[in-house]
N, C-alpha and C positions, 0 to 999 in steps of 0.2 A: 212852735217852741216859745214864741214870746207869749203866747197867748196864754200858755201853760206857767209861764212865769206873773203874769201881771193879774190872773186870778186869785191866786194864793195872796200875792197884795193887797187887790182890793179887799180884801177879806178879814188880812190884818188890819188897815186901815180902818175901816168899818169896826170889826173887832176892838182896837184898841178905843175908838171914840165913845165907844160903847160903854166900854170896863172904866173909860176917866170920870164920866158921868155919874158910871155906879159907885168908884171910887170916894166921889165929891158928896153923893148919895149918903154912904158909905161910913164916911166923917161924922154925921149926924147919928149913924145908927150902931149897930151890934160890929167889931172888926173880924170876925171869921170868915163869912162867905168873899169878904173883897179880899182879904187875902188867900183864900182857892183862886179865885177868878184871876187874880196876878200870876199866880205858878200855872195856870192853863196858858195863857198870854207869853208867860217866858217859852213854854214845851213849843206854840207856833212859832213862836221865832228861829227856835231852831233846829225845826223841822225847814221851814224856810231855806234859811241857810245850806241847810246840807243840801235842799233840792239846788238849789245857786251855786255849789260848790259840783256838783253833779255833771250841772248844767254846761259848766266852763270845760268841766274834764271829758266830758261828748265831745265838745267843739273841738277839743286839742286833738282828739282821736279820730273823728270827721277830715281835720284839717291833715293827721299825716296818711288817712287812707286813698283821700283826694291828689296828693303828692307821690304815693306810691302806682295810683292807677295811671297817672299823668307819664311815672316812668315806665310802665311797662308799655303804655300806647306808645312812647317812644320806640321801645325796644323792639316791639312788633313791628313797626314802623320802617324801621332800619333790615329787617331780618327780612319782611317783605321786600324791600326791594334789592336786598341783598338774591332772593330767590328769584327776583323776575330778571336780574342782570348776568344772571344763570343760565335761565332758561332763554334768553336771547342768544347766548353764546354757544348753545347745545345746538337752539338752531341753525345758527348758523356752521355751524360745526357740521349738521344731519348735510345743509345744502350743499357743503365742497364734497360730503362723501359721496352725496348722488351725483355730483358732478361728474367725479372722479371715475366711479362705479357706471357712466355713461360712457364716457370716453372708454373705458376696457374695454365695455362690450362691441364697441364701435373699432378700437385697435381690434378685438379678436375677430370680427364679421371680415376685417378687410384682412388680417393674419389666412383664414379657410379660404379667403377669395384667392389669396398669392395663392396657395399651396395648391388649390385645383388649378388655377392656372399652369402652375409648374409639370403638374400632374398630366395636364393634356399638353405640352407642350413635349415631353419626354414620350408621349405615348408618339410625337406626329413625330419625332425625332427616331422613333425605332420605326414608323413605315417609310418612311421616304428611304432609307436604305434599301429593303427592302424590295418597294417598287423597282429603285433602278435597278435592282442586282436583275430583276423581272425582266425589264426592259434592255438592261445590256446581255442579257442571253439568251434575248429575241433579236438582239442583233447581233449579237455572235453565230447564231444558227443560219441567219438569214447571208450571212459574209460567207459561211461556208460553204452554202448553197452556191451563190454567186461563183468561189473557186472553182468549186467542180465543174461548173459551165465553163469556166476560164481554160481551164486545161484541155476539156472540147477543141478549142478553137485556134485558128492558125497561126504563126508563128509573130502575126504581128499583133496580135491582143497580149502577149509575154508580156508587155509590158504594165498593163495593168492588173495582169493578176497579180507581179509585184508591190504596185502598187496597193491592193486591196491584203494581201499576205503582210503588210505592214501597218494599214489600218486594223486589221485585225486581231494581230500583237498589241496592238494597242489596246483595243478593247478588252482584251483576254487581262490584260493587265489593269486596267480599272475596274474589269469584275474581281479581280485575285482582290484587290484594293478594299472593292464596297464587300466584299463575306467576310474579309478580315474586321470591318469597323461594323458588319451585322454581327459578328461572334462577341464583338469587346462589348455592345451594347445589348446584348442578349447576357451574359455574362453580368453586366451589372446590376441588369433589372432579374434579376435570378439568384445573386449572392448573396446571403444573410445579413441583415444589418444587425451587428453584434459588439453592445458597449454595455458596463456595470458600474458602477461606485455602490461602497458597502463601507458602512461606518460598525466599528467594532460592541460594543454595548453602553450602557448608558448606567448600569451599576458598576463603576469604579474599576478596582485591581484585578484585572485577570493573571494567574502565575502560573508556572509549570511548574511542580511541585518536587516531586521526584522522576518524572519522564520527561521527554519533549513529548510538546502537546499543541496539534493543530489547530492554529487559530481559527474559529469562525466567524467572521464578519458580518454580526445577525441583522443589521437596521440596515435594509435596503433603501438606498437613496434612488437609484438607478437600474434597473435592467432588462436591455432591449436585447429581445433573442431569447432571455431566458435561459443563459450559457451559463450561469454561476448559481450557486447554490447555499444559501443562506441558512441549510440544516447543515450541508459536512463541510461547507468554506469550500469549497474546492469548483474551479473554473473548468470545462470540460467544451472545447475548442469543438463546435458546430459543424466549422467549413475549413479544409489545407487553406492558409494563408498566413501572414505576416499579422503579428497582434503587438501590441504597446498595454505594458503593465507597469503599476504606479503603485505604492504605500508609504502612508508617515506613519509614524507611533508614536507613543509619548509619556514621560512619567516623567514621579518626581526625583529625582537623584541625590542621594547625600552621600557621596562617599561609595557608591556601586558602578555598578556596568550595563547597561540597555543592551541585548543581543538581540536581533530576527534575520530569519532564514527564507529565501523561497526556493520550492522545490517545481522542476516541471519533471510526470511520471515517477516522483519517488527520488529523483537525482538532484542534488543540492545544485543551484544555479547564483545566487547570491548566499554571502554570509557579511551583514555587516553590525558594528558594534558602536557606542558610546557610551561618556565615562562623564560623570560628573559628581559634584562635590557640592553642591551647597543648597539643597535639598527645593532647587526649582525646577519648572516641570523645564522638562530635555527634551527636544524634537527629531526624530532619528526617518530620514526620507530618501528614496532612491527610488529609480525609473532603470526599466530593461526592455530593449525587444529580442522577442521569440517567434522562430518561424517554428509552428505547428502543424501537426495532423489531424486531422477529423478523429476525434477522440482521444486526447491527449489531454492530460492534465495539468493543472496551476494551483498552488497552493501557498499558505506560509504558516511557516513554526517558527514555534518558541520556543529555547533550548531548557530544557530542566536545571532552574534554579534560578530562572530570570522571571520576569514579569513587564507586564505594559499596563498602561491608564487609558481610560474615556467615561467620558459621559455624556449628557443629551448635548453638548454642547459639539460633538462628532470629530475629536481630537486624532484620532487613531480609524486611518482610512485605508479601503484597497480597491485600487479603480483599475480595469481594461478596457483595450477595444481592438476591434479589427480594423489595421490598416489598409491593406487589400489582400484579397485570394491569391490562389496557385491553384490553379486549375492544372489535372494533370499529375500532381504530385501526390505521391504514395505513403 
């Protein structure tokens, strides 16, 4: 740039020494041609000038392109390490999850360890009854043998066949004992394990409109046994025993009435209600137990002209189980 400046100088320079000589020349002779050569001399100057004036207005534009590239190295600068104080923290984020996700798997290894243990533990718990019931009616058969010899013999062995006629009752009575604790534990490991929870739906208002209308409790959260039914809502008792049944509902109330009903076989067993006024959501819950049949049904309605709320958030719920059987009952 200077170099491109100090040519066009020299030039003048040169140039003007040139033209003062011719000028001086000039004086002596004809005044036409030194005055062209004066107005050629004025046009370099300011052509000059504008290149100098050019020159300066580069720099000024140089100088704020240099100020602008200065700010965005900053900005980069910043944003970079705004991205790596990120990704430090993602990682370390990734290492608590593996942590975390280590420890599960290591709580779930030793959770299947309990559970086979429990498993074989319950298995050696129904034979040792079992054997002894074996063994005490190996010795029951072997005492009776023994009386019958007894009563063979002369009047002074009497006294030990009472005595053996009393051990005997005994044993008679700890096998009655261990069949009774081999049926209750035959019975256990044989009776259905039978539990549900059922959350009502996840789009909003369900209503009875003009009938009463069977609720059904489609978002299965729970069900072991497979005793409830998330197409017709309706519970249908597996195994005779004692069950525990549970529902909340829920809406918004301004000024109405919340009614539900549960039915076991079509016969009303609850009717209960609530009333509210100021258009927040009302929670309406009760619990019953039913002794049931093997094929006996559970249900709940809604009476026509009422309605209930849920959504995914599982407001409006209907949960059972089996407490224990009745073996026997009809």
């Amino acid at each position: 740039m200077r170099t491109a400046i100090i040519l066009p100088w020299l030039l003048f320079c040169t140039c003007g020494a040139q033209t003062w000589t011719d000028v001086q020349a000039g004086s002596q002779g004809p005044g036409a041609p030194a005055s062209a050569e004066l107005s050629s001399l004025l046009d370099i100057s300011s052509e000059i000038q504008e290149l100098r004036d050019m020159v300066l207005e580069l720099r000024v534009q140089l100088r704020i392109t240099q100020n602008d590239l200065e700010s965005t190295k900053a900005a980069m600068k910043t944003k970079v390490e705004g991205l790596e104080m990120e990704n430090a923290a993602q990682q370390t984020e990734m290492t608590l999850v593996k942590t975390r996700l280590s420890a599960s798997a290591a709580e779930l290894k030793n959770l299947k360890l309990e559970i086979t243990a429990a498993q074989t533990a319950e298995q050696t718990d129904t034979t040792t009854p079992r054997t002894e019931e074996a063994n005490l009616t190996k010795d029951s058969g072997a005492l009776e043998t023994n009386l019958s010899d007894i009563e063979a013999t002369p009047d002074s062995l009497k006294m030990d066949r009472a005595v053996h006629e009393k051990d005997l009752k005994s044993l008679k009575a700890r096998l009655a004992a261990t069949e009774t604790k081999v049926e209750t534990l035959e019975t256990k490991l044989t009776t259905p394990k039978v539990a549900f929870s059922a959350a009502l739906t996840d789009s909003g208002t369900t209503a009875a409109i003009n009938t009463d209308l069977n609720l059904v409790f489609s978002r299965i959260i729970t069900n072991v046994g497979q005793a409830y039914s998330s197409r017709s809502g309706i519970f249908t008792a597996p195994v005779s025993g004692v069950y525990y049944f549970r529902f909340t509902v829920v809406d918004h109330l301004a000024s109405r009435m919340m009614v539900i009903q549960m039915f076991k076989n079509g016969h009303q067993v609850m009717f209960l209600n609530e009333y509210g006024d100021d258009g927040q959501a009302t929670y309406l819950s009760s619990g019953v137990t039913l002794q049931l049949k093997v094929g006996d049904e559970v249900s709940m309605k809604l009476p026509a002209g009422y309605r209930v709320y849920d959504n995914g958030n599982n407001h409006s719920t209907f949960s059972g189980f089996l407490l224990f059987a009745l073996n026997g009952m009809e």
